[in-house]
C-alpha positions as CSV (number, residue, x, y, z in Angstrom):
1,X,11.0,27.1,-20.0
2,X,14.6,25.6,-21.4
3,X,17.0,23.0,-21.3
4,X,18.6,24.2,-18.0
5,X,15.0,24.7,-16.0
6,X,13.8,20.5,-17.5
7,X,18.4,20.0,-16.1
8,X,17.2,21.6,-12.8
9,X,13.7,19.9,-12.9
10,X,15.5,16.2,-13.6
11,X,18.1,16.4,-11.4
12,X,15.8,17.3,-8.0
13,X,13.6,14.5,-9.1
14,X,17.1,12.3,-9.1
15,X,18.1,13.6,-5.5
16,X,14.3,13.6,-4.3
17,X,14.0,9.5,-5.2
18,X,17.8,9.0,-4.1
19,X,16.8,10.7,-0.6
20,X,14.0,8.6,-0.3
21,X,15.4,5.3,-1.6
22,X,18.0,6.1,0.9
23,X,16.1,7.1,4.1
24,X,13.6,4.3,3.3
25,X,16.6,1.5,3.2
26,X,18.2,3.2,6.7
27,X,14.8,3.0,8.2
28,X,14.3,-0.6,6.9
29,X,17.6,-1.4,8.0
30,X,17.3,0.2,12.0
31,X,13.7,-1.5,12.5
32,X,14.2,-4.6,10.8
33,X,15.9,-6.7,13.3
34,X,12.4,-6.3,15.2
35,X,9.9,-5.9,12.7
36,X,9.6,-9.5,11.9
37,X,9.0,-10.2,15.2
38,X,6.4,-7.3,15.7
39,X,4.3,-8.7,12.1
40,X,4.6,-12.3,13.5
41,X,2.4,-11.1,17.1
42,X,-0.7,-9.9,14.8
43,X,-3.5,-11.3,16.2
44,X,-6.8,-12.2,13.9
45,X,-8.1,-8.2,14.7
46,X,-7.9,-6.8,11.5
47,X,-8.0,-3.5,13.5
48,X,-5.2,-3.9,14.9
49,X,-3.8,-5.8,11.9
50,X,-4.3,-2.4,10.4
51,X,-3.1,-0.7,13.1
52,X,0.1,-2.2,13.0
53,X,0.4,-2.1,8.8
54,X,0.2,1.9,9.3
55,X,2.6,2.0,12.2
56,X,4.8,-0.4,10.4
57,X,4.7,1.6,7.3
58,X,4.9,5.4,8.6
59,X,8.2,4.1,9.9
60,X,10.1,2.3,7.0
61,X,8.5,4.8,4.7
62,X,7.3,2.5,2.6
63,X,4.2,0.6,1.7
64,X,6.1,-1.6,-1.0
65,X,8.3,-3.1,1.6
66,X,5.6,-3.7,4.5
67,X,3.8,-5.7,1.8
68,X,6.7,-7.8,0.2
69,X,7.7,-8.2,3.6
70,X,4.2,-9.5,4.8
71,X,4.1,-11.6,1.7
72,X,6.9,-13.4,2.7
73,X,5.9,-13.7,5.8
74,X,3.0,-15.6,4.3
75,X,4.9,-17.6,2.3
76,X,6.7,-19.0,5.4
77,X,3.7,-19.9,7.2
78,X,4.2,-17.2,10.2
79,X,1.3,-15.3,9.0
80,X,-2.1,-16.7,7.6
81,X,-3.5,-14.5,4.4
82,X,-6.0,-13.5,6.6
83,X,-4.0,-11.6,9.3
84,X,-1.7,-9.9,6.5
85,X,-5.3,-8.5,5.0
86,X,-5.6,-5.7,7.6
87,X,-1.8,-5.1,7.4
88,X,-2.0,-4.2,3.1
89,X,-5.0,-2.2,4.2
90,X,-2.9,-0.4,6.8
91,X,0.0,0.0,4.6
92,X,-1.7,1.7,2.3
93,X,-2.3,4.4,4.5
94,X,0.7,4.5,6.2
95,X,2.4,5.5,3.1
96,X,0.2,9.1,3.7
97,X,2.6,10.2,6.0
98,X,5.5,11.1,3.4
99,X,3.8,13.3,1.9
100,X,2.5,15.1,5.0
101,X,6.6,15.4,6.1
102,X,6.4,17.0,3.1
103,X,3.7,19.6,3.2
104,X,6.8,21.3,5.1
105,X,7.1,23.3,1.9
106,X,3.8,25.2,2.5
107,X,5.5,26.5,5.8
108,X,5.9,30.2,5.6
109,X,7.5,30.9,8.9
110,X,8.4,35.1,9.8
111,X,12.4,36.1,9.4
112,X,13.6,35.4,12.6
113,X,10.9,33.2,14.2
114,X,12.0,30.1,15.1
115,X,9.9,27.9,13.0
116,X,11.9,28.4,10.4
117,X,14.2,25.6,11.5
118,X,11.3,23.5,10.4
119,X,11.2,24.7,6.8
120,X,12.9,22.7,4.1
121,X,15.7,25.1,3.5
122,X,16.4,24.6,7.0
123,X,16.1,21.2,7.6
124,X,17.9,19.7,4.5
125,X,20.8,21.0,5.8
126,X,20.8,20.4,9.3
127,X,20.1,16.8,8.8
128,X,23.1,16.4,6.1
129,X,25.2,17.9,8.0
130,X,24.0,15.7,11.3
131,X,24.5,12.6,9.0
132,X,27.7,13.2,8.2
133,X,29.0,13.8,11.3
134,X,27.2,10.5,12.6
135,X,29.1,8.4,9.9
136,X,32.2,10.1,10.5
137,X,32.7,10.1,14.0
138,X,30.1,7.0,14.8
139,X,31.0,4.5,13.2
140,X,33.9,2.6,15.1
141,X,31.9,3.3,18.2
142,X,28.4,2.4,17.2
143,X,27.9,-0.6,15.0
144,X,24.4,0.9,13.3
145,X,25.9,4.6,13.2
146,X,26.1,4.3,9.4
147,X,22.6,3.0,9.2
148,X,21.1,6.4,11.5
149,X,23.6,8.6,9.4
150,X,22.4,7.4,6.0
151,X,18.6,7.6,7.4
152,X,19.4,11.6,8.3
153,X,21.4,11.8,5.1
154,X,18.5,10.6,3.0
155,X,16.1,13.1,4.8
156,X,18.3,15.8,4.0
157,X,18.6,15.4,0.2
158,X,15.2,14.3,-0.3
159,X,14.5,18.2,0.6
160,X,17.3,19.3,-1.4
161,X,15.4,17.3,-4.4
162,X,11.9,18.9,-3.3
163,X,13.3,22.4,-3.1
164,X,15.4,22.1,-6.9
165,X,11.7,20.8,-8.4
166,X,10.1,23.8,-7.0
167,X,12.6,26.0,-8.1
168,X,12.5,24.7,-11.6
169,X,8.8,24.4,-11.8
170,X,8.0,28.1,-11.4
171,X,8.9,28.6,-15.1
172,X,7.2,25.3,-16.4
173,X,4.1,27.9,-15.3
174,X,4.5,30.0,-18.4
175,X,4.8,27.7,-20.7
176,X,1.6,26.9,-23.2
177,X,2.4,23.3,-23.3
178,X,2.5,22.4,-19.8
179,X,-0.8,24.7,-19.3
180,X,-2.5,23.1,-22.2
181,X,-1.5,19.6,-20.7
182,X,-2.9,20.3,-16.8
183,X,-6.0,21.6,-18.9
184,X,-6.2,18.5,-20.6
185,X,-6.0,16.5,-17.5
186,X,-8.8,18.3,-15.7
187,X,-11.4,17.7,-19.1
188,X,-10.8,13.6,-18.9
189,X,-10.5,12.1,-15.1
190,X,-9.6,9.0,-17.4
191,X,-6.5,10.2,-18.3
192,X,-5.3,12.1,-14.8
193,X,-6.0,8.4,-13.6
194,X,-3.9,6.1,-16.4
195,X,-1.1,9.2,-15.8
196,X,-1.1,8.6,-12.0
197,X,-1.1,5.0,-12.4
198,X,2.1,5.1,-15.2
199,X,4.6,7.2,-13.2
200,X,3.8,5.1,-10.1
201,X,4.4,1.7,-12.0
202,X,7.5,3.4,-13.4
203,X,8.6,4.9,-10.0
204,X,7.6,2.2,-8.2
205,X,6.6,4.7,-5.4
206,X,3.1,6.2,-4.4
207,X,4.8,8.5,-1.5
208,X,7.4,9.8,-5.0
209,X,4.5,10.2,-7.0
210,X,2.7,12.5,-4.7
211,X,6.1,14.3,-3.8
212,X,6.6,15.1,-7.3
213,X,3.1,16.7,-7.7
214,X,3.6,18.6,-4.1
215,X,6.7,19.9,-6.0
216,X,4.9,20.9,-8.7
217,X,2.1,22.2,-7.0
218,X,4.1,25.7,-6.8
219,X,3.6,26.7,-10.6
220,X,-0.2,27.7,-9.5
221,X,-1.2,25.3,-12.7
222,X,-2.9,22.4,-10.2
223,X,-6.6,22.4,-10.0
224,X,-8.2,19.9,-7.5
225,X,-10.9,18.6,-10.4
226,X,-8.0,18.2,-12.5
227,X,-5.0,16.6,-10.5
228,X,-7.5,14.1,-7.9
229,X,-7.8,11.4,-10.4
230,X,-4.2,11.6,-10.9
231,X,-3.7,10.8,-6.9
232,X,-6.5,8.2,-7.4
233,X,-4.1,6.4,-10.1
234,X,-1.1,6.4,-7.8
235,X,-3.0,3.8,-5.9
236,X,-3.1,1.2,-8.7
237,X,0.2,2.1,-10.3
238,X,1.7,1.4,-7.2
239,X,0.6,-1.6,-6.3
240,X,1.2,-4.0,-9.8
241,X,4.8,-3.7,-9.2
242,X,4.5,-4.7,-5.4
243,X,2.0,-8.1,-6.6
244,X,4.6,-8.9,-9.4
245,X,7.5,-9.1,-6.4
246,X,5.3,-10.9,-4.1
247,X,4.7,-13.8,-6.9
248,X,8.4,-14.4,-7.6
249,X,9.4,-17.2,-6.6
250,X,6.6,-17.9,-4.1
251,X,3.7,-20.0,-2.6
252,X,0.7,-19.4,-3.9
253,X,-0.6,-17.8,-0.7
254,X,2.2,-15.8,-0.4
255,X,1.1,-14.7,-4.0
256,X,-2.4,-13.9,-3.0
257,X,-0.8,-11.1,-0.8
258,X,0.0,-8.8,-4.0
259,X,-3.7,-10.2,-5.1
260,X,-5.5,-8.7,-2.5
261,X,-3.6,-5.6,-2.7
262,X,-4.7,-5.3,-6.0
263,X,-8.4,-5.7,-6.0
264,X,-8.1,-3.6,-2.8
265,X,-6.7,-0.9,-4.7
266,X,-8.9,-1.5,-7.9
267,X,-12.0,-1.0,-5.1
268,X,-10.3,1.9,-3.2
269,X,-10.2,3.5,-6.9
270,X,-13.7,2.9,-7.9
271,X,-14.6,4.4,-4.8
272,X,-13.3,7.4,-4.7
273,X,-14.3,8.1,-8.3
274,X,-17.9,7.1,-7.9
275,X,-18.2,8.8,-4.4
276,X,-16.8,12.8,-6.0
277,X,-19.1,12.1,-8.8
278,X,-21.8,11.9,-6.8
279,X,-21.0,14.3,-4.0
280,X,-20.3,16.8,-7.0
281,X,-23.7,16.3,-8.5
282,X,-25.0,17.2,-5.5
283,X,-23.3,20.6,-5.3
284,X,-21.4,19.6,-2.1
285,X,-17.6,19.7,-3.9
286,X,-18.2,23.4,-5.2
287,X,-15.7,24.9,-2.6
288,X,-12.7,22.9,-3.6
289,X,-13.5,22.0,-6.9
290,X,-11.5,24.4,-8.8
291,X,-9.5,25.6,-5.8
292,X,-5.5,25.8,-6.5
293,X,-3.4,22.7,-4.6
294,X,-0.8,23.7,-2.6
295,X,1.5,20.9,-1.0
296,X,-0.8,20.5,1.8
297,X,-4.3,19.9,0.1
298,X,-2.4,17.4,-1.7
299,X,-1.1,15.9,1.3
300,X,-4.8,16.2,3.0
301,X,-6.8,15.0,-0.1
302,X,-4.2,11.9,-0.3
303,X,-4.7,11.3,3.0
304,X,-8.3,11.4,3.4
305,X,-9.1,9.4,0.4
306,X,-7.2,6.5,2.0
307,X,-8.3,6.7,5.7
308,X,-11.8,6.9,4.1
309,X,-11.6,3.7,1.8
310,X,-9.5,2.1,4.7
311,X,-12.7,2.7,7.3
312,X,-15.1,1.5,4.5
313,X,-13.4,-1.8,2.8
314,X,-12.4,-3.1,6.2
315,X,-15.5,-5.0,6.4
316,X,-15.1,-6.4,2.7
317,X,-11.0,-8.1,3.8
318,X,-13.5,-11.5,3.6
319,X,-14.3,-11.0,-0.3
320,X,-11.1,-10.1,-0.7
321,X,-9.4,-13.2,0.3
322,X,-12.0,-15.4,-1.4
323,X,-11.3,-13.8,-4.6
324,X,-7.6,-14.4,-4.3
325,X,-8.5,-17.9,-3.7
326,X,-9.9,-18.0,-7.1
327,X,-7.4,-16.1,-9.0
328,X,-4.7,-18.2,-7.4
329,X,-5.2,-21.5,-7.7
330,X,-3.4,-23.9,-4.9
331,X,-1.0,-25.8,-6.1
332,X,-0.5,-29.6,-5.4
333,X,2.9,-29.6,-3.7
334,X,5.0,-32.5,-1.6
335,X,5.4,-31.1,1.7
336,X,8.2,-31.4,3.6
337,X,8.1,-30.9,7.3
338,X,10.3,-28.4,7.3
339,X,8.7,-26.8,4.2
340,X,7.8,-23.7,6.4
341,X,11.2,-23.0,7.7
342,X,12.6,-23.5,3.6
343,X,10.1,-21.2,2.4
344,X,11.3,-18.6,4.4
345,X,14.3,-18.4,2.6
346,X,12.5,-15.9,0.2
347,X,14.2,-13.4,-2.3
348,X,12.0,-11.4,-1.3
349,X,13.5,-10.3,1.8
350,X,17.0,-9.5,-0.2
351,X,15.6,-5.7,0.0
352,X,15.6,-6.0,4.1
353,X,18.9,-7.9,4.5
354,X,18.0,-8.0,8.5
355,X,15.0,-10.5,8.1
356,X,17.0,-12.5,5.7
357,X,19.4,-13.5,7.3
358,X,17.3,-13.9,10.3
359,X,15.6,-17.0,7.7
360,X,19.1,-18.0,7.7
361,X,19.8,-18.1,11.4
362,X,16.7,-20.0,11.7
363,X,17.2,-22.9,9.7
364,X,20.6,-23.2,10.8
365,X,19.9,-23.6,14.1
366,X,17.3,-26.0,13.0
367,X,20.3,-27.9,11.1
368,X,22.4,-27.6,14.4
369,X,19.8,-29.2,16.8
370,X,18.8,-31.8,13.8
371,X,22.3,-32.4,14.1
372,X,22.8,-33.0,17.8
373,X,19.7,-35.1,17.9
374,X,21.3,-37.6,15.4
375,X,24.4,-37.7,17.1
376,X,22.4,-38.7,20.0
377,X,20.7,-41.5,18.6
378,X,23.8,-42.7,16.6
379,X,25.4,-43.2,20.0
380,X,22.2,-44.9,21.5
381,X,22.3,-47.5,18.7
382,X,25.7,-48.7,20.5
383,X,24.5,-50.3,23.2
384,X,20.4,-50.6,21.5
385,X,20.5,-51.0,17.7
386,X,16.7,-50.3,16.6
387,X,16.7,-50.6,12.7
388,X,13.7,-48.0,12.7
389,X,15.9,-44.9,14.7
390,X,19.1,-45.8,12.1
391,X,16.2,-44.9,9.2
392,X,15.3,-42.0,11.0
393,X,19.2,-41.1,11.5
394,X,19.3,-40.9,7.4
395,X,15.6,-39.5,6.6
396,X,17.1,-36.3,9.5
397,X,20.5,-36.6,7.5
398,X,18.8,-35.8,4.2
399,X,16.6,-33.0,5.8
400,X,20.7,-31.6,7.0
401,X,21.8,-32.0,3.6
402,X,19.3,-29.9,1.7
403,X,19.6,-27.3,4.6
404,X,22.6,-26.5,4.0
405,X,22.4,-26.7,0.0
406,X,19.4,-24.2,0.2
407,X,21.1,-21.9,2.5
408,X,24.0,-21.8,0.3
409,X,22.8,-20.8,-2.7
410,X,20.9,-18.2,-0.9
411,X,23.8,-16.8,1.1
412,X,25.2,-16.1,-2.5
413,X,22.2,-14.5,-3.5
414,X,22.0,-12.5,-0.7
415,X,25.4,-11.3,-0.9
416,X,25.6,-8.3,-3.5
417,X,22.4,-7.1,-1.5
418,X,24.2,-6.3,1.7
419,X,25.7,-2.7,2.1
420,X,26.0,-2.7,6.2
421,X,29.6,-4.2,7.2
422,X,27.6,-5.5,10.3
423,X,25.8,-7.9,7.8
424,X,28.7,-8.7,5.7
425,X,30.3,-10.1,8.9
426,X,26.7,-12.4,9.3
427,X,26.9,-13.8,6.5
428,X,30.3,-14.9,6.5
429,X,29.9,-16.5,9.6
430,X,26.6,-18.5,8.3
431,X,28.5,-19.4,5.2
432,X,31.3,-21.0,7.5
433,X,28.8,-23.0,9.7
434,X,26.1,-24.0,7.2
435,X,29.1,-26.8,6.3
436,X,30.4,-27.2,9.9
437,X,26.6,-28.8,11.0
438,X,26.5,-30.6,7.7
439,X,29.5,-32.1,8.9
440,X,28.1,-32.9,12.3
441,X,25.5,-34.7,10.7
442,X,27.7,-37.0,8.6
443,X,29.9,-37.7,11.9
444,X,26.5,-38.7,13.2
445,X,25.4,-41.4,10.0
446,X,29.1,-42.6,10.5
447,X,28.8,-43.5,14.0
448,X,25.0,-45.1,13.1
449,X,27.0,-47.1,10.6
450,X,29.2,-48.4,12.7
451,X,26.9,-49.3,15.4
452,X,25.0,-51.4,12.5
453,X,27.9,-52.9,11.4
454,X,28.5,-54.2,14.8
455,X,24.9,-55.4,15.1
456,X,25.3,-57.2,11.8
457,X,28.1,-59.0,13.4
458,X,26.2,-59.7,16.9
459,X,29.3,-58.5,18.4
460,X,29.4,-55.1,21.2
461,X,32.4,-53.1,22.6
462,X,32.9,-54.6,26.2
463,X,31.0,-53.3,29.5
464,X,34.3,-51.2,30.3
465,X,35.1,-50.1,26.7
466,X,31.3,-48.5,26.9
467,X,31.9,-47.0,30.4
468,X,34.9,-45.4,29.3
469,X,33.2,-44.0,26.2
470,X,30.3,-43.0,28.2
471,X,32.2,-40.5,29.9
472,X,33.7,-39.4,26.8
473,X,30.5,-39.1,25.3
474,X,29.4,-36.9,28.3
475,X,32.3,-34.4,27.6
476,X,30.8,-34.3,23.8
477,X,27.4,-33.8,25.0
478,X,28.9,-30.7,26.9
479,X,30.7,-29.9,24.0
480,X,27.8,-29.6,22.1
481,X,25.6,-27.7,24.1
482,X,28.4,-24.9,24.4
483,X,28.2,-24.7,20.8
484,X,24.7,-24.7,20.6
485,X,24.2,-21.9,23.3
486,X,27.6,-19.8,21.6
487,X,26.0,-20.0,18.4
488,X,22.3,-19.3,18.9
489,X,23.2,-16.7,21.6
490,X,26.3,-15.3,20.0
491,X,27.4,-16.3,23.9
492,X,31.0,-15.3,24.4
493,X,31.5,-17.3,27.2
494,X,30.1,-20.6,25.6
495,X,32.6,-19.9,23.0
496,X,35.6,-19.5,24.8
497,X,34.5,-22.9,27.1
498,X,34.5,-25.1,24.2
499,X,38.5,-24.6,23.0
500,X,39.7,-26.1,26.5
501,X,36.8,-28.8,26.5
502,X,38.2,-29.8,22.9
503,X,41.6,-30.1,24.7
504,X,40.1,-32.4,26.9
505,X,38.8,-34.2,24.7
506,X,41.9,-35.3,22.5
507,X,43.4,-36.1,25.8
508,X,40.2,-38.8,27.0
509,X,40.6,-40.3,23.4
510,X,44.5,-40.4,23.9
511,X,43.5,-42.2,27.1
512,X,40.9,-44.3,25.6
513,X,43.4,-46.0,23.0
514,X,46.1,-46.6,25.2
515,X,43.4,-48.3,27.8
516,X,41.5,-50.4,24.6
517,X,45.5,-51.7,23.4
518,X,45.8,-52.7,27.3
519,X,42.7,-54.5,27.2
520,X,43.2,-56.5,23.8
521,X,46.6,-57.1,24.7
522,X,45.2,-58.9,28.0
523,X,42.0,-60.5,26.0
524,X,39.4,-58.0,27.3
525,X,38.1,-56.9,24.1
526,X,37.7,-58.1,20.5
527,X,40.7,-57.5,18.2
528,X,38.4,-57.6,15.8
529,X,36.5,-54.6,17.2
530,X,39.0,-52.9,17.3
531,X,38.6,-50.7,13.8
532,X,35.3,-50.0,15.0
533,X,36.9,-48.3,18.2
534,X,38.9,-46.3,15.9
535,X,36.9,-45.3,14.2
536,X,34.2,-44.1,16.7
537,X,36.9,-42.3,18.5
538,X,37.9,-40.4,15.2
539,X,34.3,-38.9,14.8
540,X,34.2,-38.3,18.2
541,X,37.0,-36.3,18.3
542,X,36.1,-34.6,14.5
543,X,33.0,-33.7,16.5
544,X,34.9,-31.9,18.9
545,X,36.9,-29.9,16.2
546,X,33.8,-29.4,14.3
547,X,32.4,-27.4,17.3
548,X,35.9,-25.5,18.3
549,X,35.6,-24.1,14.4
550,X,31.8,-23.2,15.2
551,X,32.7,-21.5,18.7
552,X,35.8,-20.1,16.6
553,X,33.5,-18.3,14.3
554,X,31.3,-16.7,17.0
555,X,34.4,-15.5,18.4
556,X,35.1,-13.3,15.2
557,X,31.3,-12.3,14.6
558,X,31.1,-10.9,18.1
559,X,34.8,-9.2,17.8
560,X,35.6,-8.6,14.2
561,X,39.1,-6.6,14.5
562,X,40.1,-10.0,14.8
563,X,39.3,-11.2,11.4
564,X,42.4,-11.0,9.9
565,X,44.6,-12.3,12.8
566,X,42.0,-15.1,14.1
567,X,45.0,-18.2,13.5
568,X,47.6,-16.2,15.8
569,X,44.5,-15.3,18.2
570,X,43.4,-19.0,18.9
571,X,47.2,-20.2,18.6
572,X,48.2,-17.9,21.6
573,X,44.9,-18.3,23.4
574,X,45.4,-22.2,23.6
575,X,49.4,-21.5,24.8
576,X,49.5,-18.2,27.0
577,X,45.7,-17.2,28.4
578,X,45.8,-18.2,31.7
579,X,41.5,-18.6,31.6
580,X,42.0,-20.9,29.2
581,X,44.5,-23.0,31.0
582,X,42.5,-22.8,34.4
583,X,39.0,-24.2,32.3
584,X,41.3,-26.4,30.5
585,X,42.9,-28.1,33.8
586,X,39.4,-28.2,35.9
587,X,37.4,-29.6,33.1
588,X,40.5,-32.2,32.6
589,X,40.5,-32.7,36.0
590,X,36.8,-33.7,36.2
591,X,36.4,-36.0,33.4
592,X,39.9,-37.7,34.0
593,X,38.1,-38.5,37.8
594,X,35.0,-40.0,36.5
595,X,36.8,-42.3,33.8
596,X,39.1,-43.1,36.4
597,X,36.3,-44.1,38.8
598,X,34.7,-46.4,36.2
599,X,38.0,-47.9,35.1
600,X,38.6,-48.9,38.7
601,X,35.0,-50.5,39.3
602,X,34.8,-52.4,36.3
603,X,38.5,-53.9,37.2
604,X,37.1,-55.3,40.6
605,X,33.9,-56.6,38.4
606,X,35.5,-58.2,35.7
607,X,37.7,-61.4,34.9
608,X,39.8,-61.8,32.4
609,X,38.1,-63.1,29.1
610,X,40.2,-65.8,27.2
611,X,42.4,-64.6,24.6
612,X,40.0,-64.4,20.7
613,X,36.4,-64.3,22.9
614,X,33.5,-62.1,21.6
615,X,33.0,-59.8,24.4
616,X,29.3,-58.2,24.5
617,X,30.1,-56.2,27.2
618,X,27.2,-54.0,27.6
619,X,25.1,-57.6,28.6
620,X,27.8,-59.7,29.6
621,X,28.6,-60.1,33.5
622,X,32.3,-60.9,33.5
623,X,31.6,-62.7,37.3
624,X,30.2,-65.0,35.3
625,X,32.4,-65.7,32.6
């Protein structure tokens, strides 16, 4: 053994953990879009809790992850700590299935027989070389082409790693030291245990702990007495770092997640180390007691321990949870009633960008339709001022304003996590309308203001003034839903619709004014009012705008080549597409009819009011008058 064979040695280790970290982040990255969704539908089986935590796991290639992500799960209230019990349990064994992938090494396939393209000198190559012809040639064609390249990238030089460790290794065989220190491991189980559990904790990774033994399972120097308390100490190692993670920051349910795994892994542990003692007194371990590991038994033993423990501790997911109820105490928190959809803006999903920013879609849809609903009521109060829905127009107002401070500053957060363009292009677009629905909401308290300010005054826009606006209000309702459909669909079509409706819309106010100056001019409506009107048309037509930008920015998300050209896009969209002039012409069309039909009937209802009279138009019968 020298400096170049520990070189050798450290550098595979450095490729094998890059390979993984890689392939684990693609396969996070593919299946994350769904996974919350699949987690979410656990029922209260813990069998098929468990089920799913395996499945889960075996695909992301990692337990870590399936746990954080569980925990925040938790922590937003879409799981109970009971259902995420038989998903650690099943995580835990998922993580078995790297190391069988890697048992590959033990293949020793005959020159020229085709199972050799299953062998790791085989296969690292084949999938770097299919990786880099995905990124290369996929990606302006296929928006997760990167993602499936780096998952086959990572695959392939996570075998190139394997294969430098067990080249190096060979002559680690020879060397006193290293024989004296295997020797050592195999007189005191304590130690092959605290050693599995310290390079776990400082890998951070069962499946690269057991790798790195696979690897080293070549030099001939692993005896199974020596190196199964080692595998036993993965479990523990593994699993402090995870309930560190899941405690950041978090509920204290979502804290009892790591918790459990803990004293799940403390039992799984104890176990396994009381069970071989006992089943070795008894003569029944002779066979493989001093056998030689190869990359397979290691595999096999690692996987049998945990399928074992798994089929045994089921039962006990009750003691567990009760215990993490006493280690983690509740803590006496104001709730807000949104408190689930806040908590689910968790740092702990920054490692699978997909389900954060699907925490961020959901709260800003949230925002959006809190939004709309106050503009709804604001207009209401017009004609029916109710001090109790102006209260709840400000307590909604609030719950829009910390929305979009909390979504913010985790936007930020989230930012330097973000690798995949595809997410990069998310974000931007949630940063631009986190402040476009706050601003909905203000248009919304400004309109509720005014409406109180005429109630303060006993005074009311006139029957016709409030027709007219009706049907303007109608075009903003259409407006709104367009926006709401563009943005929570990433609907094309809804998008394009609104830019002609906003047209439309600065025409009906242009209409509006020059109809209220008629009508003040001839004593129909309150001069005095007449700020009021103003203003109300002004956030109606802000409201308008507000949506074009929010249609605007779907626009871009769904076709981003035109994200550095999106002001000429619009400009010539609104000037030379014909669709756009045909949508802008029938819509005009149709709301110009229906504010010409009220116009006309409330002119053969009404009388002229005398010049300076209060018109409360929405009660008042000008027959009457």
């Amino acid at each position: 053994m020298d400096f170049f064979n520990v070189l050798t040695l450290a550098g595979g280790l450095a490729m094998f953990l890059y390979g993984m970290r890689l392939m684990g982040d693609g396969l996070k990255e593919s299946s994350s879009g769904t996974l919350k969704q699949i987690m979410e539908s656990v029922t209260n089986n813990v069998f098929k809790a468990f089920l799913l935590g395996l499945a889960v796991t075996a695909i992301i290639q990692s337990s870590t992850a399936t746990i954080v992500i569980t925990s925040g799960l938790v922590g937003a209230g879409l799981l109970t700590l009971h259902q995420s019990l038989g998903i650690i349990i099943g995580a835990n064994v998922g993580t078995t299935v790297t190391g069988q992938i890697i048992r590959l090494l033990d293949m020793n396939a005959e020159k020229g027989s085709w199972l050799r393209i299953f062998q790791p000198s085989s296969l690292a190559p084949i999938a770097l070389i299919i990786g880099i012809i995905i990124i290369m040639t996929g990606s302006k064609r296929f928006s997760n082409a990167r993602t499936i390249g780096s998952i086959a990238i990572g695959f392939g030089i996570l075998f190139s790693g394997l294969l430098n460790m067990t080249s190096a290794v060979s002559s680690f065989a020879e060397s006193p030291l290293v024989q004296d220190l295997f020797a050592g491991l195999g007189n005191n189980p304590l130690a092959g245990y605290l050693t599995g559990a310290g390079i776990a904790f400082v890998l951070q990774s069962s499946s690269a702990t057991i790798g790195i033994l696979q690897a080293f399972s070549s030099s001939g120097l692993l005896i199974w007495h020596a190196i199964y308390p080692v595998i036993v100490g993965v479990y523990l190692g593994d699993c402090v770092t995870t309930a560190i993670v899941c405690s950041i920051g978090a509920r204290p349910e979502a804290g009892r997640v790591g918790i459990v795994n803990i004293l799940y892994n403390l039992s799984k542990s104890a176990l396994v180390l009381i069970v071989v003692a006992v089943v070795r007194s008894l003569g029944l371990l002779d066979w493989i007691w001093d056998a030689t590991l190869n990359s397979s038994l290691i595999a096999n033993t690692n996987t049998i321990f945990n399928l074992a423990c798994a089929l045994v501790l089921i039962p006990m997911v009750p003691v567990f949870e009760k215990l993490s109820r006493k280690i983690v105490k509740d803590e006496p928190v104001v709730e807000n009633k949104y408190q689930d959809k806040l908590d689910a803006l968790n740092p702990v999903f920054f490692a699978t960008p997909a389900l954060a920013l699907n925490s961020c879609y959901d709260i800003l849809m949230t925002q959006l339709q809190l939004a709309k609903e106050n503009i709804s009521r604001a207009y209401g109060l017009l004609t029916d001022y109710e001090e109790d829905v102006y209260d709840l127009i400000n307590e909604d107002e609030g719950n829009i304003d910390m929305f979009a401070d909390r979504i913010s500053g985790y936007l930020v957060a989230l930012l330097p996590h973000l690798k995949d363009s595809l997410h990069v292009a998310i974000l931007n677009q949630y940063y631009k309308v986190f402040s476009e629905f706050e601003r909905l909401g203000d248009h919304a308290v400004n309109i509720a203001n005014n409406a109180r300010s005429m109630s303060e005054k006993d005074t009311a826009f006139s029957s016709i003034a409030m027709s007219e606006l009706n049907v303007l209000y109608s075009l903003l309702e259409k407006i709104l839903d367009e926006t709401e459909i563009a943005f929570g669909k990433r609907d094309l079509d809804a998008a394009y619709h609104i830019q002609p409706l906003r047209k439309v819309t600065a025409d009906l106010i242009g209409e509006l004014k020059d109809n209220h100056l008629s009508r003040m001019s001839r004593g129909q409506c309150n001069v005095f009012l007449d700020p009021n009107f103003e203003n109300l048309l002004s956030d109606m037509m802000r409201i308008a705008d507000v949506s074009s930008n929010v249609g605007e920015s779907v626009v871009i998300r769904v076709r981003p080549e035109l994200a550095d050209k999106e002001h000429h896009y619009f400009r010539d969209l609104r000037h030379e597409d014909p669709n756009y002039n045909r949508a802008y012409l029938k819509a005009r069309d149709e709301y110009f009819e229906q504010l010409s039909a009220v116009t006309s009937v409330e002119k053969e209802n009404a009388a002229p009011a005398q010049p300076g009279q209060v018109i409360s138009a929405a009660v008042r019968d000008f027959d009457d008058a």
